[in-house]
N, C-alpha and C positions, 0 to 999 in steps of 0.2 A: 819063144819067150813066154814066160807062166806071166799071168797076174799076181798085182804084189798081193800077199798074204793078210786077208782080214784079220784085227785082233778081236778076241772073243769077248763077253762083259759081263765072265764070272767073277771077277773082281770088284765088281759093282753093289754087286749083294753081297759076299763079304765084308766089304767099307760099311755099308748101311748098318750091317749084325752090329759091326765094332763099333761104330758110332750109338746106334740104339744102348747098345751094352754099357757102354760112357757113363751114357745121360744117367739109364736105371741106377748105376752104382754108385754115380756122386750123388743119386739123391738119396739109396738107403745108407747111405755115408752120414747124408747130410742129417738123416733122421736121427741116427745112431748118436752123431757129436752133438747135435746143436739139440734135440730131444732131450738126451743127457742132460748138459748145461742146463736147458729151462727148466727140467726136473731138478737140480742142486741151488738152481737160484730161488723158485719156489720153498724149498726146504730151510734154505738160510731166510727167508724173509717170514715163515714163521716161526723159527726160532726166536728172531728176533720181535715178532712182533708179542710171541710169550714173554721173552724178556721186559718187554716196553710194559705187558700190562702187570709180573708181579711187581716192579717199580712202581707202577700205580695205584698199586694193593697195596704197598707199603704209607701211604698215604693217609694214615687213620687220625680221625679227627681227636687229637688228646685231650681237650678241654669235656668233650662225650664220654670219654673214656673214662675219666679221673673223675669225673661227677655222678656218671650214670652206670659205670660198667658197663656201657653200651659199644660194641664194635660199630663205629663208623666211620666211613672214608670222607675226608674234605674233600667234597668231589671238584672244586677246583684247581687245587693243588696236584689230585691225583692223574687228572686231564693234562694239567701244564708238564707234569712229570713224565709221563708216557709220550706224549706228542718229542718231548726233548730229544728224550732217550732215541727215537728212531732219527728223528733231524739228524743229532748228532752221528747216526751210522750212513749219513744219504739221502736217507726216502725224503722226497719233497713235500709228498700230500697224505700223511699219518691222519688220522681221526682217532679222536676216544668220546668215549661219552660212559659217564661214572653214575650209578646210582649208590642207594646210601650205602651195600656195603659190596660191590662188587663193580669192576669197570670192566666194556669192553673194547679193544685197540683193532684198528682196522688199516690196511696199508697196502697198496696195490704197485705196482712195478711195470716193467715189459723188460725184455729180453731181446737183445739182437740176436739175431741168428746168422753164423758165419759161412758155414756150405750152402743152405737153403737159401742163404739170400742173391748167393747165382745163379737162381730160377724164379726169383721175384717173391721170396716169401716173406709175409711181412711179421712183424717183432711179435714175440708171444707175451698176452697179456697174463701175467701172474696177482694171485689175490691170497692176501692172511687174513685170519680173523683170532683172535686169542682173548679168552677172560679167566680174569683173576679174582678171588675172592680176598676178602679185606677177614681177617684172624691173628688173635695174639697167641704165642706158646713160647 
């Protein structure tokens, strides 16, 4: 009578490679898609935060204008205009601040992230910054 036949535990490293190999790929996966993403929501948020500020440029003080020939912005209005504009797309916490003839619009964001956050990555913080000058033509 033989002894019963030991199995061997090449297949053990194997498993390990495949597994190792998993994790790497979901995460240059994850870099790939969700990277992406933060890079196209970055890019939409300062478009829009250009948008917000020549809204705020268009803000020129006409009573300045028609008196003095003087281009200048009603930095109130130019503030409350810009702050709108992004509200109205979303953003929660837009900032401007106008001087006489130029404003600048600032707005920050974050990003979830959809593969990476099956490794615990946390949301990416994205930031705009945009200024517009106040001109008639």
């Amino acid at each position: 009578m033989r002894p019963p036949r030991r199995r061997g535990e090449r297949g053990a490293a194997a498993t390990s490679f495949v597994v190792g190999m998993t994790v790497v790929l979901l995460a240059c996966a994850g870099l790939v898609v969700d990277g992406g993403g933060a890079l196209n929501a970055r890019m939409r948020l300062a478009d829009e935060v250009e948008q917000a500020a020549r809204a705020g440029a268009q803000m020129i003080d006409e009573g300045q204008l028609r008196q003095n020939g003087v281009v200048r912005l009603n930095q109130v209005a130019a503030e409350q205009r810009a702050v709108a504009y992004l509200r109205e797309r979303g953003h929660p916490n837009p900032r401007a601040a106008a001087g006489l003839t130029s404003i600048v619009v600032t707005s920050d964001d974050q990003v979830e992230p959809t593969l990476l956050s099956l490794i615990a990555v946390p949301p990416f913080d994205i930031h705009a910054t945009a200024t517009a000058e106040a001109e008639t033509r």
